[in-house]
C-alpha positions as CSV (number, residue, x, y, z in Angstrom):
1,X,116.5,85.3,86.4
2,X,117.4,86.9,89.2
3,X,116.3,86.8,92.8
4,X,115.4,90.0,94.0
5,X,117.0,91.1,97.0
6,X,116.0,94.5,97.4
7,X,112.5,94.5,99.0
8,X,113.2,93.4,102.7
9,X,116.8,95.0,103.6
10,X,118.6,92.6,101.0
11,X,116.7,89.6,103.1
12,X,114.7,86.8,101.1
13,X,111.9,84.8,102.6
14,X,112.8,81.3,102.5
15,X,109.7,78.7,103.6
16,X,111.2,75.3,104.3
17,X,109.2,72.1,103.6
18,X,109.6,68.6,104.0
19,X,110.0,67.3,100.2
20,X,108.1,64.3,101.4
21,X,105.3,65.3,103.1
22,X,105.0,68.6,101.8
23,X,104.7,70.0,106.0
24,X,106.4,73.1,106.4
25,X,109.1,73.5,108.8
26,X,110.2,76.1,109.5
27,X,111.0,79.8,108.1
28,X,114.3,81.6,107.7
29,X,115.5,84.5,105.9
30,X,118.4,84.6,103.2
31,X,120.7,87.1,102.2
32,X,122.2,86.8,98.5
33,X,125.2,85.2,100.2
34,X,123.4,82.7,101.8
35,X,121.4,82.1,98.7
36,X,124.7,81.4,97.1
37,X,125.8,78.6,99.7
38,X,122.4,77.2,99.9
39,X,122.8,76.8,96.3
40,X,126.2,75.4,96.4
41,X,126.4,73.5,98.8
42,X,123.2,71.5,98.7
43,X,122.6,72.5,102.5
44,X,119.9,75.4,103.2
45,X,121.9,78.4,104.7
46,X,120.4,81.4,106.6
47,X,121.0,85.2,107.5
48,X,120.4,85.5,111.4
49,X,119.2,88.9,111.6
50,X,119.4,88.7,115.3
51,X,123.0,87.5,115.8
52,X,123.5,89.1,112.0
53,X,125.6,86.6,110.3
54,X,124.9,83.5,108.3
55,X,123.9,80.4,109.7
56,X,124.5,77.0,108.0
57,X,120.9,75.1,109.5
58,X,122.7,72.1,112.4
59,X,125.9,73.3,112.5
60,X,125.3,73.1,116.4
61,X,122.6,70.7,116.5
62,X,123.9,68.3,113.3
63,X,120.1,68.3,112.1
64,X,120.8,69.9,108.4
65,X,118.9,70.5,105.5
66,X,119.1,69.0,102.5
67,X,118.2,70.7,99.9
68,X,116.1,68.5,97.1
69,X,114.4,71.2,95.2
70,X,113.7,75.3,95.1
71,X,111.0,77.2,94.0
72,X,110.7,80.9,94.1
73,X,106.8,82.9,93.7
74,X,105.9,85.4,90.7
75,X,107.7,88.3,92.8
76,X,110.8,86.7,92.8
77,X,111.2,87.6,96.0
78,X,110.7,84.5,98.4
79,X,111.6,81.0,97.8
80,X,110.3,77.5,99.1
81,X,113.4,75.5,99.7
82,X,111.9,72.0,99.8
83,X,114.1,69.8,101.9
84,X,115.2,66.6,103.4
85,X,115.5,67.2,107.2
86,X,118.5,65.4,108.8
87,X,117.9,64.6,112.4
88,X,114.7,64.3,114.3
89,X,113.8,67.7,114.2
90,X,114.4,71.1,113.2
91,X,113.0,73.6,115.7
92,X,115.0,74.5,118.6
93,X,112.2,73.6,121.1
94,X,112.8,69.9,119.8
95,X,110.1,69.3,117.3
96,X,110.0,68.3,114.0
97,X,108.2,71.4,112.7
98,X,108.7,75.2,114.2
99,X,105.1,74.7,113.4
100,X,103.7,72.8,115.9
101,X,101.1,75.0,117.5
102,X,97.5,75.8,116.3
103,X,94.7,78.7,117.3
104,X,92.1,76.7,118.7
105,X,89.3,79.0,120.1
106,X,91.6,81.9,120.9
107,X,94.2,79.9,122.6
108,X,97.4,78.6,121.1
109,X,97.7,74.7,121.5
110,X,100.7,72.6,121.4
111,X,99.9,69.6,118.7
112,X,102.8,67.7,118.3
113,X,105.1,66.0,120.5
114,X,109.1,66.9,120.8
115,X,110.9,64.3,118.4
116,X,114.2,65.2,120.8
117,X,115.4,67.0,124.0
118,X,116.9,70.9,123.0
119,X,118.8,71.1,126.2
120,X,121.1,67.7,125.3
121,X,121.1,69.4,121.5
122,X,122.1,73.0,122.3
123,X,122.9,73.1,126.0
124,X,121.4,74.3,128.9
């Protein structure tokens, strides 16, 4: 079986969760290409559609993703990549989770605490 790349401009869906825990982390898109070295490798890779090229997850920051298991919905056309996150955290905001605000009465609140310091991670 196949993945189907054809739905979202050859891009894939790919919703990252702790293996552990079962929180999600964060959300990335994949082209076949970077399906190909997630699979691989063992390390989830990503299609930046901003900077459009693929992105192996810490090659700046050294917090990578190891990949543990993969699961893909009835569509075929998105995949959980359920992971063990190297490093403290894996948004670059420098928390654990990209996740880390909630709607609480109309206002977005921040409900986590940063696990490291972005600017000593990626510059700035």
């Amino acid at each position: 079986m196949d993945l189907d790349f054809t739905k979202f401009d050859g891009l894939l869906p790919a919703v990252i969760q702790d293996h552990k825990t079962g929180e999600i982390l964060m959300v990335g898109f994949m082209n076949e290409e970077a399906w190909k070295k997630t699979v691989e490798s063992g390390f989830a890779t990503f299609y930046s559609r901003s900077r459009k090229k693929l992105w192996l997850k810490g090659e700046s920051s050294g917090h990578r993703l190891v990949v543990k298991e993969i699961r893909t919905d009835c569509d075929i056309d998105c995949v959980v990549v359920k992971v063990e996150a190297l490093g403290p955290g894996v948004c670059h905001n420098g928390y654990e989770s990209c996740f880390y605000r909630r709607l609480e009465n109309g206002q977005w609140v921040v409900t986590a605490e940063q696990t490291f310091d972005p600017n000593k991670v990626y510059g700035g």
